[in-house]
MDAnalysis code that builds the backbone (N, CA, C; Angstrom):
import MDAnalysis as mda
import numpy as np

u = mda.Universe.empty(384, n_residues=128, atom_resindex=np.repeat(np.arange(128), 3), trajectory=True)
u.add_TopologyAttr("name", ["N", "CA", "C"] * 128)
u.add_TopologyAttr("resid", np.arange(1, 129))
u.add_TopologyAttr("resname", ["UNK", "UNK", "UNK", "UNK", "UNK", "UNK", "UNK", "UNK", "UNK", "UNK", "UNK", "UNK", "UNK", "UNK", "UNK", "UNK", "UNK", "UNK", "UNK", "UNK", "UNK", "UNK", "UNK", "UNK", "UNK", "UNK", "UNK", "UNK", "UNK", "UNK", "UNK", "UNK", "UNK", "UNK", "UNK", "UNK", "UNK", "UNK", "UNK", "UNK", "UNK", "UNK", "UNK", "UNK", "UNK", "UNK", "UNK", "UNK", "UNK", "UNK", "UNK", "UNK", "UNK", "UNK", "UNK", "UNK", "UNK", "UNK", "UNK", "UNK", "UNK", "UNK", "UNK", "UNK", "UNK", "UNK", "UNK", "UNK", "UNK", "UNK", "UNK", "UNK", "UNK", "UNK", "UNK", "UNK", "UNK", "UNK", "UNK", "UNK", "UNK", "UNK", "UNK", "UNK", "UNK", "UNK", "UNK", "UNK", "UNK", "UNK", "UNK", "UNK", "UNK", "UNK", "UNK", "UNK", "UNK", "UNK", "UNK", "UNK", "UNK", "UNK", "UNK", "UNK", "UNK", "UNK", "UNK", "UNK", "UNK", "UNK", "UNK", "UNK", "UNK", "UNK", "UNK", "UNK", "UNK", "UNK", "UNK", "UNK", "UNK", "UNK", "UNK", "UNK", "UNK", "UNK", "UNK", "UNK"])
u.atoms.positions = np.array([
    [-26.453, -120.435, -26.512],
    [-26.781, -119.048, -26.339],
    [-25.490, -118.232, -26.276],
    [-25.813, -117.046, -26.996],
    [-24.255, -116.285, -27.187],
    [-24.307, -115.010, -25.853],
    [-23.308, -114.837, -25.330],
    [-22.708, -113.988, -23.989],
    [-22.154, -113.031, -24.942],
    [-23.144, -111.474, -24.266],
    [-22.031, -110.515, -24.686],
    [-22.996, -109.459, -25.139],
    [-22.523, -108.208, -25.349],
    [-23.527, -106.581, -25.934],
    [-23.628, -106.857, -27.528],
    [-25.137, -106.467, -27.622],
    [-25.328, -105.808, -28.809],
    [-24.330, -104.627, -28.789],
    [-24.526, -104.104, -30.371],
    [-24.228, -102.890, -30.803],
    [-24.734, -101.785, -30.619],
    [-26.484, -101.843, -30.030],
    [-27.470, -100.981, -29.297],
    [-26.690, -100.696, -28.390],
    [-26.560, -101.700, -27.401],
    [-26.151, -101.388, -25.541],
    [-25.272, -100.933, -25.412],
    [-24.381, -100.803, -26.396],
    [-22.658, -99.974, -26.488],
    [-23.184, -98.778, -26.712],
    [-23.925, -98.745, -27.561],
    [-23.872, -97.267, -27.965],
    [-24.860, -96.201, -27.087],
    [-26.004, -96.993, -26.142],
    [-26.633, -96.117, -25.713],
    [-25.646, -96.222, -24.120],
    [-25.128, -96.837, -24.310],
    [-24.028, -96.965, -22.745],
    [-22.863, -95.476, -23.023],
    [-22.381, -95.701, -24.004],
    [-21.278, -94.277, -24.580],
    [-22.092, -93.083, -24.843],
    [-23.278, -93.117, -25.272],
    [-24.173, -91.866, -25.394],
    [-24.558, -91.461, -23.720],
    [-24.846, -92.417, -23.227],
    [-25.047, -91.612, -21.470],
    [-23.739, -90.894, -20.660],
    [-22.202, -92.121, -21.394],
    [-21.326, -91.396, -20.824],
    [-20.749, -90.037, -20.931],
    [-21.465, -89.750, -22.468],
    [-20.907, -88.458, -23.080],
    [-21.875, -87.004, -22.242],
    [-22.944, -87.625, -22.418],
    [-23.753, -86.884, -21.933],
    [-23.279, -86.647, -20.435],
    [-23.142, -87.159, -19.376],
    [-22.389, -87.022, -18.042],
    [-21.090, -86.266, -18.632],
    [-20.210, -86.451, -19.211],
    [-19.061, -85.652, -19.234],
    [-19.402, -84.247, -19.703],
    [-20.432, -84.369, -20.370],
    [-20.741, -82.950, -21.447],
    [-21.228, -82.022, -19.831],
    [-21.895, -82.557, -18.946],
    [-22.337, -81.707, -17.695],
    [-21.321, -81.377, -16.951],
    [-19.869, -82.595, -16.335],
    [-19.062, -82.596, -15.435],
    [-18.139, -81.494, -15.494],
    [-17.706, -81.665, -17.142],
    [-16.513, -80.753, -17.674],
    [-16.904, -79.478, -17.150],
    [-17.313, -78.758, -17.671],
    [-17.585, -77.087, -17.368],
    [-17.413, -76.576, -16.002],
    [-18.736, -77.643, -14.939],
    [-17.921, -77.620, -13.562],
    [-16.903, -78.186, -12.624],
    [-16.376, -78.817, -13.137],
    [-15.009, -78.717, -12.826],
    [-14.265, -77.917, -13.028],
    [-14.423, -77.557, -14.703],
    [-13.096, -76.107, -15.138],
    [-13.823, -75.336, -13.723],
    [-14.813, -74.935, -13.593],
    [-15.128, -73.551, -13.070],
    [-14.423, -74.364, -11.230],
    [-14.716, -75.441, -10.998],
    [-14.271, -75.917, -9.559],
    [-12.624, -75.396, -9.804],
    [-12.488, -75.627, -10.570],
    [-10.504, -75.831, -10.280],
    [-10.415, -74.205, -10.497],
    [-10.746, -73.292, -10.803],
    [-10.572, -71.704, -11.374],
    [-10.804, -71.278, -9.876],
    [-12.010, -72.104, -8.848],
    [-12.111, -71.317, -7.776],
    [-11.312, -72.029, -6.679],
    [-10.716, -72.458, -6.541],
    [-10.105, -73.420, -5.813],
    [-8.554, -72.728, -6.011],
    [-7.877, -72.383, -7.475],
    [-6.775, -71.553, -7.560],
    [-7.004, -70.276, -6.811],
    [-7.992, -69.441, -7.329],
    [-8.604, -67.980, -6.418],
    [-8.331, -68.073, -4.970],
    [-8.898, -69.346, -3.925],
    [-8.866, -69.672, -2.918],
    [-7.447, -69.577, -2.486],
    [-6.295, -70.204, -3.392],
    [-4.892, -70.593, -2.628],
    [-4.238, -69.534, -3.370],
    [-4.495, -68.341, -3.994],
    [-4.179, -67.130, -3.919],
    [-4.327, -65.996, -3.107],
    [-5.796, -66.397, -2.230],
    [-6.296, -65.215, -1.483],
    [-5.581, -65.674, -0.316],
    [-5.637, -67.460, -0.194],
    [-4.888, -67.459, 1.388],
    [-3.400, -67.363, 1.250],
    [-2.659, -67.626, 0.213],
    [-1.050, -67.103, 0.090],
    [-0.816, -65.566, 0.482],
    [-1.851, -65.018, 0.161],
    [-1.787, -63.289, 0.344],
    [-1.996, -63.077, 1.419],
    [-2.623, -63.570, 2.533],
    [-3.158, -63.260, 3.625],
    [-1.813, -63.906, 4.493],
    [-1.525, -64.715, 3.715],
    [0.079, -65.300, 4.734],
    [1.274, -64.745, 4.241],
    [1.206, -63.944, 3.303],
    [2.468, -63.329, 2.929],
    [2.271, -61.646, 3.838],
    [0.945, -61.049, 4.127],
    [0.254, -59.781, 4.709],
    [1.075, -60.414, 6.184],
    [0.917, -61.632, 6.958],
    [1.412, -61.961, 8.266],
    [2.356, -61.861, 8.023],
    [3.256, -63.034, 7.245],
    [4.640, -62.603, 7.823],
    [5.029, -60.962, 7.552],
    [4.824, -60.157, 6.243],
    [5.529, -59.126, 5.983],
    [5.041, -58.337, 7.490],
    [3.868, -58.125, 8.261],
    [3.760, -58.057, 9.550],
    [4.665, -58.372, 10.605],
    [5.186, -59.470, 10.623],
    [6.151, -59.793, 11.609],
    [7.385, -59.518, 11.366],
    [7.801, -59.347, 9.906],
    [9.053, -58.870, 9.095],
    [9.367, -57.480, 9.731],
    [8.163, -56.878, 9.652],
    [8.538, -55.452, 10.342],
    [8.086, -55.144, 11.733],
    [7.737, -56.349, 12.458],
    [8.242, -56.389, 14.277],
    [9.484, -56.624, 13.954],
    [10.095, -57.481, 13.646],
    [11.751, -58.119, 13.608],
    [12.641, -56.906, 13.716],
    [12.454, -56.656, 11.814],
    [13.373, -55.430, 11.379],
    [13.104, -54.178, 12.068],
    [11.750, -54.079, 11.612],
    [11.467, -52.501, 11.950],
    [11.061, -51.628, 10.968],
    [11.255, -52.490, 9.811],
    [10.387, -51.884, 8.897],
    [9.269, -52.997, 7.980],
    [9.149, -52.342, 6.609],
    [8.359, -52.922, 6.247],
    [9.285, -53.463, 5.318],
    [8.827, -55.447, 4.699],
    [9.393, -55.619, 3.243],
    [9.715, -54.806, 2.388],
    [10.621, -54.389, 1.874],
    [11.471, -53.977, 0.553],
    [10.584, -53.976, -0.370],
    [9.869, -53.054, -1.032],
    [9.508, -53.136, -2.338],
    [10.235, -52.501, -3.408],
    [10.593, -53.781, -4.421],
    [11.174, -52.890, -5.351],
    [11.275, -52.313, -6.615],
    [9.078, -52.489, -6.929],
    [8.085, -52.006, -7.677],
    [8.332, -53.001, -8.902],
    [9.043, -54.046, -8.708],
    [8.794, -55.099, -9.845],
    [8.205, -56.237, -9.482],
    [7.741, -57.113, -10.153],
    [7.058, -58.412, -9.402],
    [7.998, -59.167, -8.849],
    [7.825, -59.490, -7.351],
    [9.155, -60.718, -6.748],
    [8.788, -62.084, -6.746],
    [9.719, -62.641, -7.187],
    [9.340, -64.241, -7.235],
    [9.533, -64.762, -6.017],
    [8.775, -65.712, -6.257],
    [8.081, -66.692, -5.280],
    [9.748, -67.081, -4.384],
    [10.484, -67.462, -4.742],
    [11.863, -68.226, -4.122],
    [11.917, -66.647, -3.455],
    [12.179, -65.562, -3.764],
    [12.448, -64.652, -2.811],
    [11.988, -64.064, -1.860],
    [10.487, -64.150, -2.149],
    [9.978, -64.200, -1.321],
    [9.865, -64.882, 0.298],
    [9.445, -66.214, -0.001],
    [10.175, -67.249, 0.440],
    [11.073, -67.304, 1.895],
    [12.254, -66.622, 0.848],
    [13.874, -66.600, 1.738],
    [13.654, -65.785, 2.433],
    [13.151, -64.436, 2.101],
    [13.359, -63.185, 2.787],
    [11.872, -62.855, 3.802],
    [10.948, -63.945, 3.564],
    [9.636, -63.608, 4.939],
    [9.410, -64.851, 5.373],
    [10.715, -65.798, 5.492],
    [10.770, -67.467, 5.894],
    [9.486, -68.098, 5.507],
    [8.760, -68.095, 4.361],
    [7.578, -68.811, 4.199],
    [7.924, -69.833, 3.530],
    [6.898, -70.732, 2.750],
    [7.121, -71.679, 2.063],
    [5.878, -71.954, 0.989],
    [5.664, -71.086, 0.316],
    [4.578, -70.978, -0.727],
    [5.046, -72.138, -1.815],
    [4.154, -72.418, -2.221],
    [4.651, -73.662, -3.930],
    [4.970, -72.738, -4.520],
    [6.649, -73.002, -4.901],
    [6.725, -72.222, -6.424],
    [7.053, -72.856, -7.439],
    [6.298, -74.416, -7.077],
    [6.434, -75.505, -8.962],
    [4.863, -75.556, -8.910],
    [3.972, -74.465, -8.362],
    [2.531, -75.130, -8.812],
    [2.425, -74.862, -10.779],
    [1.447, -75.641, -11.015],
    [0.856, -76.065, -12.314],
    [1.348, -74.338, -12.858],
    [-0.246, -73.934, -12.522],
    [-0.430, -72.103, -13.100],
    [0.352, -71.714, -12.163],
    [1.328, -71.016, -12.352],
    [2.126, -70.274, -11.408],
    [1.244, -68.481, -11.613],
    [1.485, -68.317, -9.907],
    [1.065, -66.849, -9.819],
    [1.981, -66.005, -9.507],
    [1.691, -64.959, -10.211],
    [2.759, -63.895, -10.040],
    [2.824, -63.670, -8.513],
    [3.552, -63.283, -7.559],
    [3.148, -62.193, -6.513],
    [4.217, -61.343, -6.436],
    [3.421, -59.867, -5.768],
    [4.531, -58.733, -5.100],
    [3.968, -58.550, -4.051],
    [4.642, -57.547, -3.204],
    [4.461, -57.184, -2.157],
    [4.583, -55.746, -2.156],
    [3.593, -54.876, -1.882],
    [3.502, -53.355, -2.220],
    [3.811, -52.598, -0.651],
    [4.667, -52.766, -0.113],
    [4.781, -51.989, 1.477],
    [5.181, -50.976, 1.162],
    [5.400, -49.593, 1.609],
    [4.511, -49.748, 3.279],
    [2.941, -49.629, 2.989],
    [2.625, -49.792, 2.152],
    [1.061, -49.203, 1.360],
    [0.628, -50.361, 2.089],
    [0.960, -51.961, 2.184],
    [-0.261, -52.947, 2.404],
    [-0.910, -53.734, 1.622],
    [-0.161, -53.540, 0.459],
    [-0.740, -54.145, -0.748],
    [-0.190, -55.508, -1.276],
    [-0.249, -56.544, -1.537],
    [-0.162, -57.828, -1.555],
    [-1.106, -58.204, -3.023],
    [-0.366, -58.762, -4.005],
    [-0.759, -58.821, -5.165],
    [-0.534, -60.046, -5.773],
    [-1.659, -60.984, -6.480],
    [-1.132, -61.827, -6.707],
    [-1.906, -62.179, -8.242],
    [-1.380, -62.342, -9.434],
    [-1.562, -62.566, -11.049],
    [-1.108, -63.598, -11.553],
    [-2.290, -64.076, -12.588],
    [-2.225, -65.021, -13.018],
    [-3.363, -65.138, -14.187],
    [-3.082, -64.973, -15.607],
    [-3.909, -65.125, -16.859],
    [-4.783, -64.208, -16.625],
    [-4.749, -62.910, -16.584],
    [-5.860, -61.618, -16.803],
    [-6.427, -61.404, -15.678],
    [-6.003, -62.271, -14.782],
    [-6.845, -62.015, -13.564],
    [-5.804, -61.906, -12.034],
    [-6.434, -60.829, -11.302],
    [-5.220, -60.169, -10.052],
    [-6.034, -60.159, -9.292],
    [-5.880, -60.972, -7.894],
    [-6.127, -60.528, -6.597],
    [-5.272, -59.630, -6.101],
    [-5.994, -58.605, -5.434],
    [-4.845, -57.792, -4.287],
    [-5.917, -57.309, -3.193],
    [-4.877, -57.516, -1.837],
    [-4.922, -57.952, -0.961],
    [-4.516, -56.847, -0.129],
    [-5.556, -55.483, 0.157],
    [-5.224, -54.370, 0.985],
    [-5.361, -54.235, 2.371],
    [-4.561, -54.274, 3.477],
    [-5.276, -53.772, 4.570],
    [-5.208, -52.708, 5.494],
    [-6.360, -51.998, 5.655],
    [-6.311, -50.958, 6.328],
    [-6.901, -51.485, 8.094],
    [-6.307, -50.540, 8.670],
    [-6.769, -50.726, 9.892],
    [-6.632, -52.299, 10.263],
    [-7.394, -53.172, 10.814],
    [-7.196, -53.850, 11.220],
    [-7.983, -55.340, 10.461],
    [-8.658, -54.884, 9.544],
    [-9.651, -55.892, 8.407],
    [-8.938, -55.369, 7.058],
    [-8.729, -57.158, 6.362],
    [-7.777, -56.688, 4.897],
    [-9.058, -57.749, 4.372],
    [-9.307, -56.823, 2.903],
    [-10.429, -57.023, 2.147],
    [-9.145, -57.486, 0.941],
    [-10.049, -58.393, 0.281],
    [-9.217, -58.985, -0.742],
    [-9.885, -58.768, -2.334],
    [-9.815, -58.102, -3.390],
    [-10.372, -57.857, -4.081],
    [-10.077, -58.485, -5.325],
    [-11.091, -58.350, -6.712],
    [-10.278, -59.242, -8.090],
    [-10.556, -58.261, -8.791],
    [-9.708, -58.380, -10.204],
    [-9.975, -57.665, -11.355],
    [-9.428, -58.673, -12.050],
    [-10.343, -58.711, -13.265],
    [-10.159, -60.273, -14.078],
    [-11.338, -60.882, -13.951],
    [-11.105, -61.872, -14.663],
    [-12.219, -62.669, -15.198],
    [-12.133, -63.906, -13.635],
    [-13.041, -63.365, -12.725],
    [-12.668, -63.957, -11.105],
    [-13.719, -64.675, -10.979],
    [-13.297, -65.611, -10.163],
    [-14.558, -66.587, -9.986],
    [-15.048, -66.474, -8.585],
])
């Protein structure tokens, strides 16, 4: 007696696997799109603290100097430690004394306003 697959059982074995990937793919892209959104909104909300404590320290507010600041300067100058080798890199600035906290990446911008004492985080772009 011979051990081993037909040519049927292969193929309806690779037809189920395709079919599972044909479902997985899409949500995943859409898992990993919201999962970036996520560690944009909370980078903003920790860059809103320190620039907060930046101006208990100093006395004023972060320096804006209406161009986008990179991540390393950021960084240095509000002692944080954000990734700046992630995969998609996001733009960020920092809009003081306004409150504004901005962060871009492929057509799509969180920014990160707060008034009073609740900061609402908003998208424009294709946001998930």
């Amino acid at each position: 007696m011979k051990r081993g697959f037909t040519l049927t059982e292969i193929l309806v074995v690779l037809v189920i696997i395709g079919i599972l990937a044909a479902i997985a793919w899409p949500n995943y892209s859409t898992m990993k799109e919201k999962t970036l959104d996520r560690e944009a909104k909370a980078n903003l909300a920790l860059m809103r603290a320190a620039d907060r404590i930046y101006r208990m320290e100093i006395g004023y507010y972060y320096p804006y100097s209406g161009s986008v600041n990179t991540v390393s300067t950021i960084n240095t100058d509000l002692r944080l430690s954000l990734p700046d080798t992630a995969s998609p890199d996001w733009s960020y600035s920092i809009g003081s004394p306004t409150g504004i906290g901005r962060a871009t990446r492929s057509g799509r911008t969180w920014t990160l306003q707060a008034s009073g004492s609740s900061e609402a985080a908003t998208c424009t772009g294709s946001c998930y």
